[in-house]
Backbone as XML, in Angstrom:
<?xml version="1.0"?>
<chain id="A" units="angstrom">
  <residue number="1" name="UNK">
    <atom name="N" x="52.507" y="67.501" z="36.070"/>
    <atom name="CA" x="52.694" y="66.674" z="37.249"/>
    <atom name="C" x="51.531" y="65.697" z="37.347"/>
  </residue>
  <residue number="2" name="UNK">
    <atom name="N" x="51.550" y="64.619" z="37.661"/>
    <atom name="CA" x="51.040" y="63.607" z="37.937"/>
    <atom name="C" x="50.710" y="63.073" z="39.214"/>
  </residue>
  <residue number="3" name="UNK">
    <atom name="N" x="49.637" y="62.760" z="39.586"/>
    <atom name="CA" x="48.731" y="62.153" z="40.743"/>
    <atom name="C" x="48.347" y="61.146" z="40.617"/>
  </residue>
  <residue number="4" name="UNK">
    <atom name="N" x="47.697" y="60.649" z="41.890"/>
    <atom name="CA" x="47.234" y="59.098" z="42.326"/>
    <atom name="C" x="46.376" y="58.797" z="42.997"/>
  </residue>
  <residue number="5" name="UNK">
    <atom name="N" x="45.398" y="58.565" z="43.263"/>
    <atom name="CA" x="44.387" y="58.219" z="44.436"/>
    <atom name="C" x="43.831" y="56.949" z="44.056"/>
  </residue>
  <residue number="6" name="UNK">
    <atom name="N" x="43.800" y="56.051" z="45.313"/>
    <atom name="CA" x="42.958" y="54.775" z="45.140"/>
    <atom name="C" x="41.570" y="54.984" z="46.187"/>
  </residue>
  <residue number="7" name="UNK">
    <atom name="N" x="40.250" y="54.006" z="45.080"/>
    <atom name="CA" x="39.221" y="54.275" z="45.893"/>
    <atom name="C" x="38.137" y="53.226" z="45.058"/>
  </residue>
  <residue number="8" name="UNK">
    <atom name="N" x="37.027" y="53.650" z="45.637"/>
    <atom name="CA" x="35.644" y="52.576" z="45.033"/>
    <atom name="C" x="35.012" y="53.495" z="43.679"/>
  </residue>
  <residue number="9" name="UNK">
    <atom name="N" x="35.090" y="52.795" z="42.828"/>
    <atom name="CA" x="34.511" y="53.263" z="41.439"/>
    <atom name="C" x="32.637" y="53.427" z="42.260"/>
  </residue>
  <residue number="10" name="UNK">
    <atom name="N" x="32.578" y="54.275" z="41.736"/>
    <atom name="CA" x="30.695" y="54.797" z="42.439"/>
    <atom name="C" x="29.896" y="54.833" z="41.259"/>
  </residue>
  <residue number="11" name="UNK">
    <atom name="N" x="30.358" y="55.602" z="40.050"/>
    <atom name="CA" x="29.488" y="55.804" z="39.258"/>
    <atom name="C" x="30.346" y="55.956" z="37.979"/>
  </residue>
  <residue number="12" name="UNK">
    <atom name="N" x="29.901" y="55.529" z="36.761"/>
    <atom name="CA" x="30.580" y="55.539" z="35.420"/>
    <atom name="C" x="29.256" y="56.520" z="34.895"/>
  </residue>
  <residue number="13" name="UNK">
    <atom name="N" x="29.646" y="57.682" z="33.920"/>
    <atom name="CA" x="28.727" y="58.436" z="33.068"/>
    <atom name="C" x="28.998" y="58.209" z="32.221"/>
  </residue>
  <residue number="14" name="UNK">
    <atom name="N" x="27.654" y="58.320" z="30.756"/>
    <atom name="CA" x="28.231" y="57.990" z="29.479"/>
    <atom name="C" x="29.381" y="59.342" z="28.511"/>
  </residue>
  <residue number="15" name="UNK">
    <atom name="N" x="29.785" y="58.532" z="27.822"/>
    <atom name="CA" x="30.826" y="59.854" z="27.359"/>
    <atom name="C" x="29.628" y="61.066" z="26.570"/>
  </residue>
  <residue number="16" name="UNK">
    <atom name="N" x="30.239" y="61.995" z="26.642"/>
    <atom name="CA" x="29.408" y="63.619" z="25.998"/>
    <atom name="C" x="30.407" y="63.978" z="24.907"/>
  </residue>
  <residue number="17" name="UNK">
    <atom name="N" x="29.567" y="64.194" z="24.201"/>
    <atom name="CA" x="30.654" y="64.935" z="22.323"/>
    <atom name="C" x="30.107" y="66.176" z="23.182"/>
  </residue>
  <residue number="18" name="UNK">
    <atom name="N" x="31.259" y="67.068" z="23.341"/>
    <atom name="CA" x="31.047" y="68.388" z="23.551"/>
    <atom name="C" x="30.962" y="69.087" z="22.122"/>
  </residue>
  <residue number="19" name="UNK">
    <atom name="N" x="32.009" y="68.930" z="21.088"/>
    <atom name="CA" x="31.884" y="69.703" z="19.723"/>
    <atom name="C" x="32.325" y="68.601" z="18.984"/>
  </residue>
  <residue number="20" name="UNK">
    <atom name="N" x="32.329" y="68.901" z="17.452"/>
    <atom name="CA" x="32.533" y="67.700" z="16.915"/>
    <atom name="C" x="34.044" y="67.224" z="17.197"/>
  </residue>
  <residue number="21" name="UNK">
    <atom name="N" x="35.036" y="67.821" z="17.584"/>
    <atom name="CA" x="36.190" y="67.194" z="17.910"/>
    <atom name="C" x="36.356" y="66.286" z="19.038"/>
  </residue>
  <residue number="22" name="UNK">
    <atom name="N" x="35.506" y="66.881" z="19.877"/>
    <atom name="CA" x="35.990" y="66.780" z="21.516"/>
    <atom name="C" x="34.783" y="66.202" z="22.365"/>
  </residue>
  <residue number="23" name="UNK">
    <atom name="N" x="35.355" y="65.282" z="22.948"/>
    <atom name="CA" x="34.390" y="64.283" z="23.609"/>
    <atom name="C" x="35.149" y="64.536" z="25.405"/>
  </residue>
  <residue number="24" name="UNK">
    <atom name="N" x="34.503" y="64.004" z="26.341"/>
    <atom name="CA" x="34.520" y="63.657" z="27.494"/>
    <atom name="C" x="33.806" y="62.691" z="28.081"/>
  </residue>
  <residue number="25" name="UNK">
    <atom name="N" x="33.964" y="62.201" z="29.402"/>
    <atom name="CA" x="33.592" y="61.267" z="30.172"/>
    <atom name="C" x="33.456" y="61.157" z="31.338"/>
  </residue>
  <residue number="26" name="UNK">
    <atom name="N" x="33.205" y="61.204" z="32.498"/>
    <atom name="CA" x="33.179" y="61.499" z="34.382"/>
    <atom name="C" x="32.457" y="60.006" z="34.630"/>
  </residue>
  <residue number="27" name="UNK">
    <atom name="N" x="33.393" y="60.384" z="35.724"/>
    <atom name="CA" x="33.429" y="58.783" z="36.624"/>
    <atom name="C" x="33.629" y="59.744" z="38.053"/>
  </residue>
  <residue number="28" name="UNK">
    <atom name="N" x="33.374" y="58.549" z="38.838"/>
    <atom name="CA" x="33.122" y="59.107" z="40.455"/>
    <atom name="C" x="33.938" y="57.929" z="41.493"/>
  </residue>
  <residue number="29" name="UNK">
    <atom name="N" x="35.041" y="58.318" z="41.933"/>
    <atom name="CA" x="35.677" y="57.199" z="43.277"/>
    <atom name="C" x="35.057" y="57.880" z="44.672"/>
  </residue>
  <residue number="30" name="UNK">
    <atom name="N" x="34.981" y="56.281" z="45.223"/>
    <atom name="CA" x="34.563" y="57.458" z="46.479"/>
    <atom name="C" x="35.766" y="56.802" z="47.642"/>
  </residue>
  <residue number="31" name="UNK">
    <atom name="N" x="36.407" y="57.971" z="47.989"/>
    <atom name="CA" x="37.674" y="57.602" z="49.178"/>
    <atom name="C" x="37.883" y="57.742" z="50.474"/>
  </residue>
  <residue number="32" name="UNK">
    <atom name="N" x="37.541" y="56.822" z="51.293"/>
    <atom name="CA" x="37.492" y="57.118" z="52.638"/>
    <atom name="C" x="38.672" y="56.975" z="53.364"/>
  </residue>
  <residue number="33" name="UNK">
    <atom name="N" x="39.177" y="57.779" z="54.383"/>
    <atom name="CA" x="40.235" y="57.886" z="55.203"/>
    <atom name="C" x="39.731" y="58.171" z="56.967"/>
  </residue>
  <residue number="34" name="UNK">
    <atom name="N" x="40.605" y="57.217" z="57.811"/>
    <atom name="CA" x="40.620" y="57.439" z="58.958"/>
    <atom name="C" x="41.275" y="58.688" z="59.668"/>
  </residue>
  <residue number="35" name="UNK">
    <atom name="N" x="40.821" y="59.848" z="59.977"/>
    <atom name="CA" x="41.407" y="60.619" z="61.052"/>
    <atom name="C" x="41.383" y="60.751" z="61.717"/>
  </residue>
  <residue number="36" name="UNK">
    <atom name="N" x="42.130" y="60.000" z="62.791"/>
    <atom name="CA" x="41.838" y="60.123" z="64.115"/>
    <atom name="C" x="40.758" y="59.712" z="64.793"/>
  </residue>
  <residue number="37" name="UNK">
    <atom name="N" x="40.546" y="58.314" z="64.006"/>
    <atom name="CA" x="38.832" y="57.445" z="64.797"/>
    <atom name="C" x="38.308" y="57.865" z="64.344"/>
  </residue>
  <residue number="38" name="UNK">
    <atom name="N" x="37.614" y="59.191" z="63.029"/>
    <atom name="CA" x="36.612" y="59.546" z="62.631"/>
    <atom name="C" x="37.029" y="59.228" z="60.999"/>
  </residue>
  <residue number="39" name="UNK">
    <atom name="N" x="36.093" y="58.618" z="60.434"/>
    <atom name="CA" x="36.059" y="58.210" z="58.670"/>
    <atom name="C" x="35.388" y="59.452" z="58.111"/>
  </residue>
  <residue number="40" name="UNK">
    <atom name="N" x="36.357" y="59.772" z="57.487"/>
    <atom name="CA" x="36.115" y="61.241" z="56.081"/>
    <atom name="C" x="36.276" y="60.473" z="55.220"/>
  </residue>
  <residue number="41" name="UNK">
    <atom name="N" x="34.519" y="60.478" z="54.081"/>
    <atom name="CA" x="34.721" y="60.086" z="53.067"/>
    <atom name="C" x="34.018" y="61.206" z="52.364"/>
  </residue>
  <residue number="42" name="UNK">
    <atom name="N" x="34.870" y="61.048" z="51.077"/>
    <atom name="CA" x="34.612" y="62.131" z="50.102"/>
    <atom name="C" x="35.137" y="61.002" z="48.620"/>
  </residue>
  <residue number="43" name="UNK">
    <atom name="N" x="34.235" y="61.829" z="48.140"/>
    <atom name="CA" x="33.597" y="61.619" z="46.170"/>
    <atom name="C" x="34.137" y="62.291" z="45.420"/>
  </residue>
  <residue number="44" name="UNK">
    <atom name="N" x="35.101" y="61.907" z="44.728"/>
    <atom name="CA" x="35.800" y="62.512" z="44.247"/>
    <atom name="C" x="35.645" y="62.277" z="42.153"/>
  </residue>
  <residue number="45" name="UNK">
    <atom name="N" x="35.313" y="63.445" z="41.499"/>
    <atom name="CA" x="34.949" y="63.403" z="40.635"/>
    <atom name="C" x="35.874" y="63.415" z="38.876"/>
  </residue>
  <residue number="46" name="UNK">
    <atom name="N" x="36.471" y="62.676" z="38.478"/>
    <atom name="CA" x="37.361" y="62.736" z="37.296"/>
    <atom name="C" x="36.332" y="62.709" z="35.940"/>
  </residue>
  <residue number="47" name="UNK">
    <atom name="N" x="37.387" y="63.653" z="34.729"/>
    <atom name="CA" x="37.083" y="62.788" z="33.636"/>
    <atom name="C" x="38.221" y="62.970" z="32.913"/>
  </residue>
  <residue number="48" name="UNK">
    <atom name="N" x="37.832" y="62.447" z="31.814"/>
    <atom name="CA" x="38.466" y="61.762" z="30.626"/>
    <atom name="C" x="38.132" y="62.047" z="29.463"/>
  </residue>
  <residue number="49" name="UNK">
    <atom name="N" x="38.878" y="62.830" z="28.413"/>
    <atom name="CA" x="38.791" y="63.004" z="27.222"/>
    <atom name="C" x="39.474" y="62.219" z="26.433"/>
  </residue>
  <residue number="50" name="UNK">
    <atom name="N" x="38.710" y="62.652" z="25.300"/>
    <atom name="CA" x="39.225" y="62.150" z="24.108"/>
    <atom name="C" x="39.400" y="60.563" z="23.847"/>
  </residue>
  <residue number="51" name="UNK">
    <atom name="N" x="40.434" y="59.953" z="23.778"/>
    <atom name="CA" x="40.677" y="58.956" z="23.237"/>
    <atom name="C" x="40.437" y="58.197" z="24.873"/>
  </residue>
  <residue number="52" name="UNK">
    <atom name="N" x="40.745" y="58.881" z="25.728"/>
    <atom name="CA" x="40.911" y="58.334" z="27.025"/>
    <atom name="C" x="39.396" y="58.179" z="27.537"/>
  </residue>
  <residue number="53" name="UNK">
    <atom name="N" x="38.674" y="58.505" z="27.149"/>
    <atom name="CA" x="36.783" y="57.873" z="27.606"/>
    <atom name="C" x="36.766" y="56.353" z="27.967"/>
  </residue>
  <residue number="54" name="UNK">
    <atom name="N" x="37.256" y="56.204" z="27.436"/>
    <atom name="CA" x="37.043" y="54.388" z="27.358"/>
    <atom name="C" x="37.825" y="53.537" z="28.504"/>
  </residue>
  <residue number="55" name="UNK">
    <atom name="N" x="38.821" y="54.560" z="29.245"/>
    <atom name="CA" x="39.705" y="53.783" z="30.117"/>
    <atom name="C" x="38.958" y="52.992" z="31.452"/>
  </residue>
  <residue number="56" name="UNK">
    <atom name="N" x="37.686" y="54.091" z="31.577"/>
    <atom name="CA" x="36.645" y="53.200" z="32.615"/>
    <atom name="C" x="35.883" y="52.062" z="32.293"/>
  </residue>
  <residue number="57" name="UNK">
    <atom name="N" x="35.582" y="51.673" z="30.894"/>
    <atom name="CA" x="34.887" y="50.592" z="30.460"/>
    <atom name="C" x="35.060" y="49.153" z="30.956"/>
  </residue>
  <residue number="58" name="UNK">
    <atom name="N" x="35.965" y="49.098" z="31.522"/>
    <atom name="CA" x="36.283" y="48.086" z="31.731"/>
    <atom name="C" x="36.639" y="47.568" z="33.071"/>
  </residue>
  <residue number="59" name="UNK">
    <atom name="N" x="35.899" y="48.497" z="34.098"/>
    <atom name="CA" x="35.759" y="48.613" z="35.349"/>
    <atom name="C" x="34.630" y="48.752" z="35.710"/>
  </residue>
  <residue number="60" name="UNK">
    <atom name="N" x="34.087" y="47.828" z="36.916"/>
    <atom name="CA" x="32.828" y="47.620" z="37.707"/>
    <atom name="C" x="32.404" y="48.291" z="38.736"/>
  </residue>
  <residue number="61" name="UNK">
    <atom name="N" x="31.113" y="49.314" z="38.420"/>
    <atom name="CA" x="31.218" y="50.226" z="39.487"/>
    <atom name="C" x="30.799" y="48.927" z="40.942"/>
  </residue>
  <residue number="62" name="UNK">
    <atom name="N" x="31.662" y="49.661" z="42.263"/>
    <atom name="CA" x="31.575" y="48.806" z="43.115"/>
    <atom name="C" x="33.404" y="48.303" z="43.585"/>
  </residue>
  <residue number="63" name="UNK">
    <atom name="N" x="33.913" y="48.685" z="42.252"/>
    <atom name="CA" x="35.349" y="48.104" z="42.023"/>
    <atom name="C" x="36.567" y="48.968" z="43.039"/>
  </residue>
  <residue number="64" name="UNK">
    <atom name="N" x="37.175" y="48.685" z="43.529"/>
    <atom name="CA" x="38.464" y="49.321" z="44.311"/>
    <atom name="C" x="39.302" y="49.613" z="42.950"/>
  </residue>
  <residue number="65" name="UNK">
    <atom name="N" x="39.630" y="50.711" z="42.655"/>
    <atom name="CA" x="40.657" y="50.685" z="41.443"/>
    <atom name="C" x="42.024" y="52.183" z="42.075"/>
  </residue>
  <residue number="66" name="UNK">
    <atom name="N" x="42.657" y="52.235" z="41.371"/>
    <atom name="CA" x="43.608" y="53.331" z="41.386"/>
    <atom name="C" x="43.522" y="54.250" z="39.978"/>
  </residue>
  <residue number="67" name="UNK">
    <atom name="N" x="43.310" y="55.431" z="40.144"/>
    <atom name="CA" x="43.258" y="56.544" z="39.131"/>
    <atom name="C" x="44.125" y="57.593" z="39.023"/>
  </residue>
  <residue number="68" name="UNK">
    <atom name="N" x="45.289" y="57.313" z="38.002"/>
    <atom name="CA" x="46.440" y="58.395" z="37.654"/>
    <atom name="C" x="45.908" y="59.358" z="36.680"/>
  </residue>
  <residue number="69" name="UNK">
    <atom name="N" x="46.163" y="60.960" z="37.619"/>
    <atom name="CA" x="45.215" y="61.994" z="36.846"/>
    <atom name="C" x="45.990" y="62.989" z="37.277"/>
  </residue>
  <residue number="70" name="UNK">
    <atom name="N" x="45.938" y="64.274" z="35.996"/>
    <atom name="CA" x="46.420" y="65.523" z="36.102"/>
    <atom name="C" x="45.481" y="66.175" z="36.534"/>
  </residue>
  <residue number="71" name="UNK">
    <atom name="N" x="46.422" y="67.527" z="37.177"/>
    <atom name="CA" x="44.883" y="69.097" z="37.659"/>
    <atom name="C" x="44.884" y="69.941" z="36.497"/>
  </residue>
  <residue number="72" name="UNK">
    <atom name="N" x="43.944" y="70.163" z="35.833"/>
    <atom name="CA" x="44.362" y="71.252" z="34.992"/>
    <atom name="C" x="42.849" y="72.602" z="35.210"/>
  </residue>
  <residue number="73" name="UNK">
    <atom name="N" x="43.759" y="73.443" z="35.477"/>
    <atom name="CA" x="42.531" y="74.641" z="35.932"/>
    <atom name="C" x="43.017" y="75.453" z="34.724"/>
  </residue>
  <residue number="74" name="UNK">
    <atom name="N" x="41.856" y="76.277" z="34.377"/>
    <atom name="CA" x="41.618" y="77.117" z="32.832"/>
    <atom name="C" x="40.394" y="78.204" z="33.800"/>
  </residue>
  <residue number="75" name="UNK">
    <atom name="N" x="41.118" y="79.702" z="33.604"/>
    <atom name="CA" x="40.519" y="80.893" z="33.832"/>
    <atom name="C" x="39.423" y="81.111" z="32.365"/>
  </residue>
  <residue number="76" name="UNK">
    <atom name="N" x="38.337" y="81.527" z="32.747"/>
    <atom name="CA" x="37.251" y="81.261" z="31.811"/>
    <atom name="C" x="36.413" y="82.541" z="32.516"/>
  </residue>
  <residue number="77" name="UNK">
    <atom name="N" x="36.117" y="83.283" z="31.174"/>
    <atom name="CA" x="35.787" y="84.453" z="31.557"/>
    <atom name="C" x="34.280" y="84.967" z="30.374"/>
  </residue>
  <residue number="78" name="UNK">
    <atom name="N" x="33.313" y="85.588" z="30.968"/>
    <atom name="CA" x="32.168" y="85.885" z="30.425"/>
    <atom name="C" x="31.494" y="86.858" z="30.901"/>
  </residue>
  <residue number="79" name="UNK">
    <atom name="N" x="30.825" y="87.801" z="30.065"/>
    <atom name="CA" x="30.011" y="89.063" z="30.719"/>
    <atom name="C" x="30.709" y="89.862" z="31.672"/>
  </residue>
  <residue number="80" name="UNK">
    <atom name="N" x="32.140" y="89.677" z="31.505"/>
    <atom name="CA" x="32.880" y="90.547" z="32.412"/>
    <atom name="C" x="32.799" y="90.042" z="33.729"/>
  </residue>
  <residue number="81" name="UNK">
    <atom name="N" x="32.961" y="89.014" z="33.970"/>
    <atom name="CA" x="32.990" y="87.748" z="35.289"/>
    <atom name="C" x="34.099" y="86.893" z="35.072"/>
  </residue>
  <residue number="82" name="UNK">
    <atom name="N" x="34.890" y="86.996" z="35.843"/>
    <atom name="CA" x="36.351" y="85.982" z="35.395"/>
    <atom name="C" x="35.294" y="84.486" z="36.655"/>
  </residue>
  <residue number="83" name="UNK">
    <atom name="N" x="35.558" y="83.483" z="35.994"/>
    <atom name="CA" x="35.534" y="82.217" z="36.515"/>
    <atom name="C" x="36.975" y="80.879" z="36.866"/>
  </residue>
  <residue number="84" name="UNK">
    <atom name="N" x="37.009" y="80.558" z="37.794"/>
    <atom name="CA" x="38.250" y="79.491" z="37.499"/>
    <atom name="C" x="37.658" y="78.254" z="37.506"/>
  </residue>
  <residue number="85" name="UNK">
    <atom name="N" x="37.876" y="77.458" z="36.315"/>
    <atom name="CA" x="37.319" y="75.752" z="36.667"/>
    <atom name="C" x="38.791" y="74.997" z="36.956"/>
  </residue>
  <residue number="86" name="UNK">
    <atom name="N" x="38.369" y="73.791" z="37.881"/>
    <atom name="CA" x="39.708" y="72.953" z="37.901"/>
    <atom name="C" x="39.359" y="71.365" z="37.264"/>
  </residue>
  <residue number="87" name="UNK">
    <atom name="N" x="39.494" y="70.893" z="36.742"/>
    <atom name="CA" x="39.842" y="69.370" z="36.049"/>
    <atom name="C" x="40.336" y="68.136" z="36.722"/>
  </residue>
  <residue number="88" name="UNK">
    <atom name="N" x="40.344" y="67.414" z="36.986"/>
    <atom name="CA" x="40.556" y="65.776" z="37.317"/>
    <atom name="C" x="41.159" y="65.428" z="35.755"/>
  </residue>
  <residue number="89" name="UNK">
    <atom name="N" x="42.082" y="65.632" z="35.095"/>
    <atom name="CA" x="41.980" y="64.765" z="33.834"/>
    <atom name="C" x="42.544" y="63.500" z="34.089"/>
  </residue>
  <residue number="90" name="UNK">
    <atom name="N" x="42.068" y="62.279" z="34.235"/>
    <atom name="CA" x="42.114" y="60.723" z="34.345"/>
    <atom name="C" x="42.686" y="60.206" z="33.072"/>
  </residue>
  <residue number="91" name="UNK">
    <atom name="N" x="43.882" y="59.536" z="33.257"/>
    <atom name="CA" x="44.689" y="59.535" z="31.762"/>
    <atom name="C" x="44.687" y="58.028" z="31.886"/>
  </residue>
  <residue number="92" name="UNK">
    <atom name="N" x="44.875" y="57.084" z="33.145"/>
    <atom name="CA" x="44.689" y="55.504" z="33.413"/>
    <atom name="C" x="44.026" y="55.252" z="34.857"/>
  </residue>
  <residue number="93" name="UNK">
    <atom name="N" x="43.425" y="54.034" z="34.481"/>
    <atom name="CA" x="42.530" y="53.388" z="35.551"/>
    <atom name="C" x="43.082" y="52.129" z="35.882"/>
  </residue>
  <residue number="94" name="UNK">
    <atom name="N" x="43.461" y="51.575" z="36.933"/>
    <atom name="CA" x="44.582" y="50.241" z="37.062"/>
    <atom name="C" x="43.325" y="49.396" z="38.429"/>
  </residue>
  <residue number="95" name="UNK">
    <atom name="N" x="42.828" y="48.119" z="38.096"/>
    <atom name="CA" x="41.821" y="47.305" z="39.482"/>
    <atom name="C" x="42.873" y="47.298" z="40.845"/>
  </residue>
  <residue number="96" name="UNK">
    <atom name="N" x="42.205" y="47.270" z="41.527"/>
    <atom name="CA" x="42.921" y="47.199" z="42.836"/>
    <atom name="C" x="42.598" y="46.106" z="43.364"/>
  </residue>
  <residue number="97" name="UNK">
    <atom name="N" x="41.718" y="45.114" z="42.394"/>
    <atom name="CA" x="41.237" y="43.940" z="42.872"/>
    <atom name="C" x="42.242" y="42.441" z="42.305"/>
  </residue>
  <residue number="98" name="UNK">
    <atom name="N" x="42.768" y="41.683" z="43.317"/>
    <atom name="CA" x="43.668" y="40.262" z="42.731"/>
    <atom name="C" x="42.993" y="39.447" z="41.534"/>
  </residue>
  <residue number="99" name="UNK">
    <atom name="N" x="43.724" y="39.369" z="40.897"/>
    <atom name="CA" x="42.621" y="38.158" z="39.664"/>
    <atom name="C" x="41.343" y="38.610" z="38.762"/>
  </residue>
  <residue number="100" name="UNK">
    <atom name="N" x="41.027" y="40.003" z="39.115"/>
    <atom name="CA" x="40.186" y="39.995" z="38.593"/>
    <atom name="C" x="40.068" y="40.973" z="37.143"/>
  </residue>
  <residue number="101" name="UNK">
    <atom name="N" x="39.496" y="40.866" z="36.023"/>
    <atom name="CA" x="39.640" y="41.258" z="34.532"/>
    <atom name="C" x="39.208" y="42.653" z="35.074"/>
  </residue>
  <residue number="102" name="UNK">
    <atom name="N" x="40.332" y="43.402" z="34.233"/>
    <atom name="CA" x="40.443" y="45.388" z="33.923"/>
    <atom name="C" x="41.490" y="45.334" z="34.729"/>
  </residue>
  <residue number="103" name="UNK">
    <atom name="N" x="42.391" y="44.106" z="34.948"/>
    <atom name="CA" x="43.943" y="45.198" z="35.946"/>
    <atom name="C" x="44.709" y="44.727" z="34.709"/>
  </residue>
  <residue number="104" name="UNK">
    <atom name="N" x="45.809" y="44.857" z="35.049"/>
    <atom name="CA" x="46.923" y="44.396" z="34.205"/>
    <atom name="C" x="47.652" y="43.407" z="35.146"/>
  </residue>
  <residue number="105" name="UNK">
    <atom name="N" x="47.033" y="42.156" z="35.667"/>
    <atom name="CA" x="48.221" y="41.341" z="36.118"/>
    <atom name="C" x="49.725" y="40.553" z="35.428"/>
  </residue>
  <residue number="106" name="UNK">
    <atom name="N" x="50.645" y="40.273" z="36.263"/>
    <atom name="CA" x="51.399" y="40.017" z="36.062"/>
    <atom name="C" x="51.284" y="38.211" z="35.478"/>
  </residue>
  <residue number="107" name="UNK">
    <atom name="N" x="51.855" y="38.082" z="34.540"/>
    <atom name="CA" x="51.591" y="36.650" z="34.122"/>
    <atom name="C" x="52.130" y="35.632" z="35.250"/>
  </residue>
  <residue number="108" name="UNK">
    <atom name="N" x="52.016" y="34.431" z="35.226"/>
    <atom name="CA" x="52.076" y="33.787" z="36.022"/>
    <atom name="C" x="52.909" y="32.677" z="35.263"/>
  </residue>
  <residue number="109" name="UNK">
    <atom name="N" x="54.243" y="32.640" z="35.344"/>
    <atom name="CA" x="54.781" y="31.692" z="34.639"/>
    <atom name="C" x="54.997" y="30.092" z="35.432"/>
  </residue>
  <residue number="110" name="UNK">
    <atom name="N" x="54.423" y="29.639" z="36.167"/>
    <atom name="CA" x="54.657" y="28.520" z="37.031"/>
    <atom name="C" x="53.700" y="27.676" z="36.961"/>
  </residue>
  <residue number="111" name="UNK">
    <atom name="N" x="52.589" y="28.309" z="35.912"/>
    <atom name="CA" x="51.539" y="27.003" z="35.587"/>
    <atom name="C" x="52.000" y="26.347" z="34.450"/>
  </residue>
  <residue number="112" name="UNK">
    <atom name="N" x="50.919" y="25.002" z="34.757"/>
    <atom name="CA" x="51.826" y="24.490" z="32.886"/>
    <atom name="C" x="50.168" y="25.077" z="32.102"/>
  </residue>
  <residue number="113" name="UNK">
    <atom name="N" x="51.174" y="25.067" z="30.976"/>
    <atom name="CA" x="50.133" y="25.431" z="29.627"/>
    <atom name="C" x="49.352" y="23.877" z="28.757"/>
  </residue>
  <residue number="114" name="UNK">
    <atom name="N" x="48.441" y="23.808" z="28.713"/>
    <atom name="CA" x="47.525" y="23.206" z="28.060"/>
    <atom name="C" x="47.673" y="23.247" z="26.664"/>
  </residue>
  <residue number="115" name="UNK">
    <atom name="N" x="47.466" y="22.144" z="25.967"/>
    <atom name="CA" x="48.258" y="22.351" z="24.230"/>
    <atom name="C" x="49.236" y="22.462" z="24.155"/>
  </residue>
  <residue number="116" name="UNK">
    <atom name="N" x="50.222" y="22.506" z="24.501"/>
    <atom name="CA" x="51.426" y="22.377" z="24.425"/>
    <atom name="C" x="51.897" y="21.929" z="23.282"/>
  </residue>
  <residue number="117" name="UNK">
    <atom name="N" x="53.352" y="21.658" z="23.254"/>
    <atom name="CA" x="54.002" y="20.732" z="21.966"/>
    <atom name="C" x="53.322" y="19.311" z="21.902"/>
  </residue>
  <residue number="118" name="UNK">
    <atom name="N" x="53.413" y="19.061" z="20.525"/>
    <atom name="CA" x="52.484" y="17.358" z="20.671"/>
    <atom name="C" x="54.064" y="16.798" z="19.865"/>
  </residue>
  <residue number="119" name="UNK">
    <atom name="N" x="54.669" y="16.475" z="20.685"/>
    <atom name="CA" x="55.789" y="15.229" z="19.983"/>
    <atom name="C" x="55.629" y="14.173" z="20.274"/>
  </residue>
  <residue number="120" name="UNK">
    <atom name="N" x="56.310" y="13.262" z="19.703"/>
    <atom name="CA" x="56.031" y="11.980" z="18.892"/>
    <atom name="C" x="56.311" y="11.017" z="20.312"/>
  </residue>
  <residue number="121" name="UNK">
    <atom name="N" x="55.210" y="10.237" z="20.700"/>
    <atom name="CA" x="55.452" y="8.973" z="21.532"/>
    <atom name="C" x="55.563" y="9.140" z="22.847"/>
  </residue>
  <residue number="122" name="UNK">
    <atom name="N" x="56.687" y="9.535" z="23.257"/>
    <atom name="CA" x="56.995" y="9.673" z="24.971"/>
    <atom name="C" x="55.727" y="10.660" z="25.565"/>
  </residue>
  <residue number="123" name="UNK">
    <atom name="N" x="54.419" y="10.464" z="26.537"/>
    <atom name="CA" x="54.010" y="11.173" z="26.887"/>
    <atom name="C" x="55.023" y="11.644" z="28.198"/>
  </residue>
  <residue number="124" name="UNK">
    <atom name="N" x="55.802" y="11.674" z="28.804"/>
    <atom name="CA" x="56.667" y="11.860" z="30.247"/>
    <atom name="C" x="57.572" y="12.996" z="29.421"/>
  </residue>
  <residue number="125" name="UNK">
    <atom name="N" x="57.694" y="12.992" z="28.344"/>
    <atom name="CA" x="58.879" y="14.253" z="27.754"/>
    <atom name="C" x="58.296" y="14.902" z="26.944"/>
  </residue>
  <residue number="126" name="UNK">
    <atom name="N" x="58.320" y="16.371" z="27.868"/>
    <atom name="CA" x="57.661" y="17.519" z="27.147"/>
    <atom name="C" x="58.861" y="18.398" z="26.815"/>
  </residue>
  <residue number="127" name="UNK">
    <atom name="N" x="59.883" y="18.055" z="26.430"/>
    <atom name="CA" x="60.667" y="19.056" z="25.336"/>
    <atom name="C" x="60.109" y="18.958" z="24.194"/>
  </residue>
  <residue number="128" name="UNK">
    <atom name="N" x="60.537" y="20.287" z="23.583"/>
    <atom name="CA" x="59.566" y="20.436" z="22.507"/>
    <atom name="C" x="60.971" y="20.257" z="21.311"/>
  </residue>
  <residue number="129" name="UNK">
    <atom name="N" x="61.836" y="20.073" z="21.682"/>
    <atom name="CA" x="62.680" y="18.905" z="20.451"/>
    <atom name="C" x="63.844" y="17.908" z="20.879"/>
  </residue>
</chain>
């Protein structure tokens, strides 16, 4: 199952080689909500393995973004102590900001393009045959 939260990028960490296969990465949103006239904000902590480290690179801490992430909790047990950890795994990072580079905007087909076709003579006719 799949999740969503939008919020302010706070902090980017560098990625960690845990073993030689396996790498990770943590990043920090911080998300504030109104309840009832009082602002609860909370820091909310993801990462990112593997191939997926890199999906924050290209985001400015400071940035409003949206982060689609799984929970994955793993029972982990030692010295006869059962432990439960739970996971943020962050699989995409999308800007929440208009115009600005690391979203994926939508192209804008209503400008004209520059360079264009160069045909012969008529500058007023831009068909390109």
């Amino acid at each position: 199952m799949s999740f969503e939260v939008t919020g302010k990028l706070v902090v980017k960490y560098n990625t960690v080689q845990r073993s030689e296969s396996f790498k990770t990465r943590e990043f920090v949103i911080e998300k504030s909500d109104d309840i009832n006239g009082r602002v609860i904000t909370n820091y909310i902590k993801f990462q990112s393995v593997q191939d997926r480290t890199s999906i924050v690179d290209r985001h400015n801490e400071g940035e409003m973004v949206k982060v689609y992430f799984n929970i994955k909790g793993t029972r982990w047990e030692k010295d006869g102590k059962v432990n439960y950890i739970t996971n943020l795994d962050a699989w995409r990072i999308e800007s929440m900001m208009q115009g600005q580079p690391g979203g994926d905007p939508m192209p804008n087909y209503n400008t004209s393009q520059e360079g264009g076709f160069s045909g012969g003579g008529n500058s007023g006719d831009d068909l390109p045959f």
